[in-house]
C-alpha positions in Angstrom: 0.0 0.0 0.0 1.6 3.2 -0.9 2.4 5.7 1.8 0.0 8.6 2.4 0.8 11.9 0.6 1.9 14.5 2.8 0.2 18.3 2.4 2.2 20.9 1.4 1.4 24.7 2.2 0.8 25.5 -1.5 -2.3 22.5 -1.7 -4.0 23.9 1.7 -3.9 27.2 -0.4 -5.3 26.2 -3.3 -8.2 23.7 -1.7 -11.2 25.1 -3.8 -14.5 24.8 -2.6 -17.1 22.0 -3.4 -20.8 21.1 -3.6 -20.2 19.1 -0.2 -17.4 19.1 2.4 -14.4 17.0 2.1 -11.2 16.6 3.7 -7.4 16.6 2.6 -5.8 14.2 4.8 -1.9 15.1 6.0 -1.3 12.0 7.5 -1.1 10.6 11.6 -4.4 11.7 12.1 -4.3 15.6 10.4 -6.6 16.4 8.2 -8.2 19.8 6.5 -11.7 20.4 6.1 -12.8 22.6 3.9 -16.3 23.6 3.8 -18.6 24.5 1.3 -18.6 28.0 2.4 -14.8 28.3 1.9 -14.2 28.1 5.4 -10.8 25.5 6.5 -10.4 23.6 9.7 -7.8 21.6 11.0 -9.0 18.4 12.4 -7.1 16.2 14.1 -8.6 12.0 14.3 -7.8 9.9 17.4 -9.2 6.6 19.2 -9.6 6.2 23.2 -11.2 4.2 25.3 -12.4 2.6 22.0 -13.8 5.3 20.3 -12.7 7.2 17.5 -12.9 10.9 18.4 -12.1 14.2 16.9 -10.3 17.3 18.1 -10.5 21.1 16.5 -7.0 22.5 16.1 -8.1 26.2 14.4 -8.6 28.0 11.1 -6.5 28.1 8.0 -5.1 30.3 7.0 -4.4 31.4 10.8 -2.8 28.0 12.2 -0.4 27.4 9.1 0.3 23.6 8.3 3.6 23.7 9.8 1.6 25.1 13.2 -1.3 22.4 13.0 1.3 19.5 12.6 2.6 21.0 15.8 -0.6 20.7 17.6 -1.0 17.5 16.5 2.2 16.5 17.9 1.6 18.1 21.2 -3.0 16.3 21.1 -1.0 13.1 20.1 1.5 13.2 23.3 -2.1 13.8 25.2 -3.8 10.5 23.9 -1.2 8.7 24.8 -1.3 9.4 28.0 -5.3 9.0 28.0 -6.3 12.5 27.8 -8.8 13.9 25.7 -6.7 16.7 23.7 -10.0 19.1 23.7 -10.1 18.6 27.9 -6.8 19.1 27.9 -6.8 22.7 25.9 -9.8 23.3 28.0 -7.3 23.0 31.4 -4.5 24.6 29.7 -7.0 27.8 29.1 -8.5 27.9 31.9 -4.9 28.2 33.7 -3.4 30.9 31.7 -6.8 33.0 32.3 -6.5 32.4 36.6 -2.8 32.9 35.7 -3.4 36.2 34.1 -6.1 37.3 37.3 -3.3 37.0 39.7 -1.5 39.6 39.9 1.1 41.1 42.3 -1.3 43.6 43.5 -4.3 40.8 44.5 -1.3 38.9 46.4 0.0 42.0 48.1 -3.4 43.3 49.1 -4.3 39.8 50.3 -1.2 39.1 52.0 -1.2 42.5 53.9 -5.1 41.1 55.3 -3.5 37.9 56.1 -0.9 39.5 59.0 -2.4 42.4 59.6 -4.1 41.1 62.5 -0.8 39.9 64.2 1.4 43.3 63.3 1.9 46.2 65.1 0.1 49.1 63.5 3.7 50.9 63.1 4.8 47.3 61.5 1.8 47.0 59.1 1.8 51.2 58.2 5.7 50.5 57.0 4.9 47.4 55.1 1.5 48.9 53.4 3.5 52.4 52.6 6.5 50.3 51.3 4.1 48.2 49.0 2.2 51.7 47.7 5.6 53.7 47.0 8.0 51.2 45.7 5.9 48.1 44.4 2.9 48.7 43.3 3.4 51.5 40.5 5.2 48.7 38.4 4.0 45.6 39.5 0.3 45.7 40.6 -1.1 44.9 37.4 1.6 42.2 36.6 0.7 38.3 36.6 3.0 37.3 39.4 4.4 34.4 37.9 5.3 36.9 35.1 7.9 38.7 37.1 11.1 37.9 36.3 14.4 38.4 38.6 16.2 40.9 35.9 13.2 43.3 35.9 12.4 43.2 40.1 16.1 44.0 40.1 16.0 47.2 37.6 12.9 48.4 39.5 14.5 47.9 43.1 17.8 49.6 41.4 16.1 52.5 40.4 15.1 53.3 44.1 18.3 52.1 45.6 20.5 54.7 42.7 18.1 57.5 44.5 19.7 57.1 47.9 17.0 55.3 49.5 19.3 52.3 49.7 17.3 50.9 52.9 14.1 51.3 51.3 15.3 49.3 48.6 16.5 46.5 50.5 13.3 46.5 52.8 10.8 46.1 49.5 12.9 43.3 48.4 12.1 42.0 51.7 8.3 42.7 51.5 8.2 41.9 47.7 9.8 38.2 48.7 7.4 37.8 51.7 4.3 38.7 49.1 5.7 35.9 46.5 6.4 33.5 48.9 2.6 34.0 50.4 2.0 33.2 46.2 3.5 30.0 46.6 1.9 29.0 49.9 -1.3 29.6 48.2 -1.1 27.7 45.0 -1.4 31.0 43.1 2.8 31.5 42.1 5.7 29.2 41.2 8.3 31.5 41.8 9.7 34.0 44.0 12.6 36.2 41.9 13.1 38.9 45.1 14.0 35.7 47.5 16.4 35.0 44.2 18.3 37.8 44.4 18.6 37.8 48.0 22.8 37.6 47.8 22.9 40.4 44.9 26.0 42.5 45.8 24.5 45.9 44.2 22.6 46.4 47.0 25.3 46.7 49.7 23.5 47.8 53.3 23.9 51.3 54.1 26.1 52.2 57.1 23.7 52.0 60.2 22.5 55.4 61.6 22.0 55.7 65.4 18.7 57.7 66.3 19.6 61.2 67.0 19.1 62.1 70.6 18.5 65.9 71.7 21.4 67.4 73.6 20.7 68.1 77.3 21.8 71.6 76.4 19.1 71.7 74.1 16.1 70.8 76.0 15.6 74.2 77.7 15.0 75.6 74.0 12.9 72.9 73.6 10.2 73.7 76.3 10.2 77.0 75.7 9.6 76.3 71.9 7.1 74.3 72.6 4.9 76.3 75.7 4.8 79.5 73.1 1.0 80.1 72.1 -0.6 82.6 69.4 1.3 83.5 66.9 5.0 82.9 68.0 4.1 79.0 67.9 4.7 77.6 64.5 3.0 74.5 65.3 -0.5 73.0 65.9 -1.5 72.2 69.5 -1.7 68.3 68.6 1.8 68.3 67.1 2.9 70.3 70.5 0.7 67.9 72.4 2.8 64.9 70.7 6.0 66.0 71.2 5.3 66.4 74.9 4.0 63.4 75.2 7.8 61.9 73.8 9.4 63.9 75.8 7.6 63.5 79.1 6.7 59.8 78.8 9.4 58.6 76.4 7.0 56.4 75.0 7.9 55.5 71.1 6.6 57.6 68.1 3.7 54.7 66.7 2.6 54.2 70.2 1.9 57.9 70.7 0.5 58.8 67.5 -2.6 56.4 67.2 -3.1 56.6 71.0 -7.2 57.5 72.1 -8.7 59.1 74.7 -10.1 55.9 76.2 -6.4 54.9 77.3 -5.5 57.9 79.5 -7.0 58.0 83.2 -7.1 61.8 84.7 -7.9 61.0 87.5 -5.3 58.1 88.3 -2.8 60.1 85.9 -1.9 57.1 83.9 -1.6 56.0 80.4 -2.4 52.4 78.9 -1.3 51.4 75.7 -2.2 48.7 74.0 -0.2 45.7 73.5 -0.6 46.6 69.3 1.3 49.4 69.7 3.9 48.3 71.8 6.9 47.3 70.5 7.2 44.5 72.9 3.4 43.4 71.9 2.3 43.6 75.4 0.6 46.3 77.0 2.1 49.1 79.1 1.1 51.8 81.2 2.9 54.8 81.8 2.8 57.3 85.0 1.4 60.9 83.6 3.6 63.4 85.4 1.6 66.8 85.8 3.9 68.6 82.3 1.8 66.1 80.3 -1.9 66.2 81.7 -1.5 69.6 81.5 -1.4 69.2 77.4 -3.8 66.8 77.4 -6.3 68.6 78.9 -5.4 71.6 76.8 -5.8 69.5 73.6 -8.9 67.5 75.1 -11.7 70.3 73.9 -10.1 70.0 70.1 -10.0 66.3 69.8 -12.1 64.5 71.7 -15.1 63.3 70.2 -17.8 61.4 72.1 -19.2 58.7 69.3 -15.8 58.5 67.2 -12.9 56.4 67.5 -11.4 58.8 70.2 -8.3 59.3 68.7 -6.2 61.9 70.4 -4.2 63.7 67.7 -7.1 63.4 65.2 -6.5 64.0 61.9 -8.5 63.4 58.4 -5.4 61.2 56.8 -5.9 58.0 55.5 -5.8 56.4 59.0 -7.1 58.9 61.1 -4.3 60.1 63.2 -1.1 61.7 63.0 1.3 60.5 60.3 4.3 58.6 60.8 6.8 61.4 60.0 5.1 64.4 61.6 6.8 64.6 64.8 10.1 64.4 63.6 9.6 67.3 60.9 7.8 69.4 63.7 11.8 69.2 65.6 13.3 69.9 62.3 10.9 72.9 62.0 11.6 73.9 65.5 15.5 74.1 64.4 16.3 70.3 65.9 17.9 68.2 63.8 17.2 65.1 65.5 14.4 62.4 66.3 12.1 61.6 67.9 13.0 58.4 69.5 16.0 59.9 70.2 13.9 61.4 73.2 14.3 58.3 74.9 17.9 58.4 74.7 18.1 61.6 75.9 15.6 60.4 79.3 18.1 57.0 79.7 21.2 59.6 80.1 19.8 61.7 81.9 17.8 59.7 84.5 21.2 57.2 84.9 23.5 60.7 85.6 21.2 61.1 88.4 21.0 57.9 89.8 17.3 56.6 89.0 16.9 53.0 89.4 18.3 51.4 86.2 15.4 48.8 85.9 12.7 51.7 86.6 14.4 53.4 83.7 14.1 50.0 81.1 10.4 49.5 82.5 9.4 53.0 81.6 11.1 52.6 78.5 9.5 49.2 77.9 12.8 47.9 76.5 13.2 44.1 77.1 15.2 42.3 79.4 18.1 40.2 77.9 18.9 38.4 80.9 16.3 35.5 80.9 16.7 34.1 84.2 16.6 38.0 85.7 14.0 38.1 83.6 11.9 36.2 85.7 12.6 36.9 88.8 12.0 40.5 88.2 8.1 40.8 88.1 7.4 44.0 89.3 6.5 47.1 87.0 8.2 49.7 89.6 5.0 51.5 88.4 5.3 54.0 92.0 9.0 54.7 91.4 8.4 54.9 87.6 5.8 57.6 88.8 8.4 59.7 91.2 10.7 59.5 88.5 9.2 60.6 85.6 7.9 63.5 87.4 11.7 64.0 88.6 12.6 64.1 85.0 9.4 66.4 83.3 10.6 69.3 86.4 13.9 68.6 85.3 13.3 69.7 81.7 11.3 72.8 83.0 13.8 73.9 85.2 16.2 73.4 81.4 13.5 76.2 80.2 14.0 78.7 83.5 17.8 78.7 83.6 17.6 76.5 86.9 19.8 73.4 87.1 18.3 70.1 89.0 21.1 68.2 87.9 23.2 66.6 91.4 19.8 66.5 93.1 19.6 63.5 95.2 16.4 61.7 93.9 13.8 60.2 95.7 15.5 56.6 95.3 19.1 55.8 94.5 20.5 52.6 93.1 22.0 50.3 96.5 
């Protein structure tokens, strides 16, 4: 029996239409119908589970000869394996369309609601503003599986070669956190910032210590800050803030979303919630008289009786003060420094004058590295926290009257 004649491109061209449908065979199961109408389709014939079957490859002249031979290679490769070729374009679709939904923005914004719950809202407001200003613009509409290492790496380049070298390295920290949450989820394969982990370009910056405010300084400070009308420069909740640093030492997050319904007048005390905390537990702070004085000033401005009580209320995206504007209010004030820096400033101080060093890293909330000290040590010294901070606050007024209470025994020295 001779072998069957192969097509050639020239014959599918030239197939002329008939009274009735027919086919031009290509061999292996490929064959060309061509209808009366003029229209041509690729067929391609196979047999499973006993049946003879058939299997639309597309349109001629759109899938050339040389293309539908192709597909007939790859529908083959599926029969043999027992898989209807049309099911399996059907899977193979339906894949590339889910493949196309997900995009780095859907994983972001679905990883950020996946931890938000067990962050601190300083931890989740740096993550979500890292994700908006350095991810998102180029990425959010992206198939995640589409991102390649090469192009994460110019993007992340761009915003290192601008000086913002930390910023850099903390979104390829985020952006490998979001594809790994891909993979977790069935919804990526791969995860290009984890892949460029060890890249060399993006050397760490040399660390920065917070800024402290010089004990010279502090009388300028106060006096700053108790101006009113139009000598003070800055709005009674940003002077209210700042007070609250500098009188309580408390960190910046904890003190800007803080509400109403944590501070007691009347037992002059301040609870923060463990979600602010650093430390993820709560803590509550003595209120010397410096700073219920500006609370009550500010009370009247702020507080609102069916709202979220927020004390430095603002209309921002998240209601309250933003992250960076108690640190520009110094700079504006002529202070190049921070404002955790503060805290440095009240551990100097408070140890030159012989406070009790574990009242000191109670107030400050800072953790305690010796374990075994560590549990032993199960008082809050709330009462000598109390004297103390009170000690300090007069200290920093007496700063703003040319007085000096530096040398003054305090109400308890360290045995």
């Amino acid at each position: 029996m001779a072998a069957e004649k192969l097509l050639t491109e020239v014959a599918c061209k030239a197939a002329k239409t008939k009274d009735k449908m027919y086919y031009l065979n290509d061999g292996a199961g490929l064959r060309l119908r061509v209808r009366p109408d003029g229209s041509r389709t690729w067929l391609f014939r196979f047999r499973l589970s006993g049946k003879e079957q058939t299997s639309g490859l597309g349109s001629y002249p759109k899938v050339t000869l040389q293309m539908a031979r192709a597909k007939a290679a790859d529908a083959k490769a599926h029969v043999n394996v027992g898989m209807n070729p049309s099911t399996a374009t059907r899977i193979a679709k339906m894949k590339n369309t889910i493949a196309s939904e997900i995009t780095f923005g859907l994983i972001a914004k679905d990883w950020i609601a996946h931890n938000k719950d067990d962050w601190s809202h300083h931890h989740y407001e740096r993550n979500e503003g890292i994700i908006r200003r350095y991810l998102l613009p180029d990425l959010e509409n992206l198939p995640v599986d589409s991102i390649t290492e090469v192009y994460l790496a110019s993007l992340l380049k761009k915003i290192y070669d601008k000086g913002i070298k930390e910023s850099a390295r903390r979104a390829r920290v985020v952006a490998a956190q979001i594809f790994s949450h891909a993979r977790a989820t069935h919804r990526g394969t791969k995860n290009p910032a984890r892949d460029m982990s060890d890249n060399p370009y993006f050397k760490k910056p040399p660390v920065k210590n917070f800024i402290a405010l010089p004990q010279s300084e502090v009388g300028n400070l106060i006096k700053k800050l108790n101006q009113v009308g139009n000598q003070q420069i800055l709005d009674l909740k940003t002077v209210c803030g700042l007070k609250m640093a500098l009188y309580t030492g408390l960190r910046d997050n904890s003190i800007r979303g803080a509400k109403w319904s944590e501070i007691s007048f009347e037992k002059a005390t301040w609870t923060v919630p463990a979600s602010r905390m650093k430390s993820r537990r709560e803590h509550t702070v003595p209120l010397p008289s410096q700073a219920l004085a500006a609370l009550r000033t500010l009370y009247p401005h702020t507080y609102r009786k069916n709202s979220d009580g927020f004390i430095f209320l603002s209309a921002g995206k998240y209601g309250f003060m933003a992250e960076n504007t108690l640190r520009l209010a110094l700079h504006r004030l002529g202070f190049k420094v921070t404002v955790h820096g503060m805290r440095s400033l009240i551990t100097d101080v408070l140890n030159e004058n012989h406070h009790h060093p574990d009242a000191i890293e109670r107030q400050l909330d800072h953790a305690n590295k010796d374990q075994v000290r560590k549990a032993y040590l199960r008082t809050n010294f709330f009462e000598e926290r109390k004297r103390m901070m009170q000690w300090f606050s007069d200290w920093c007024d007496s700063k703003a009257l040319g007085e000096d209470l530096n040398n003054v025994a305090p109400l308890r020295t360290v045995a």
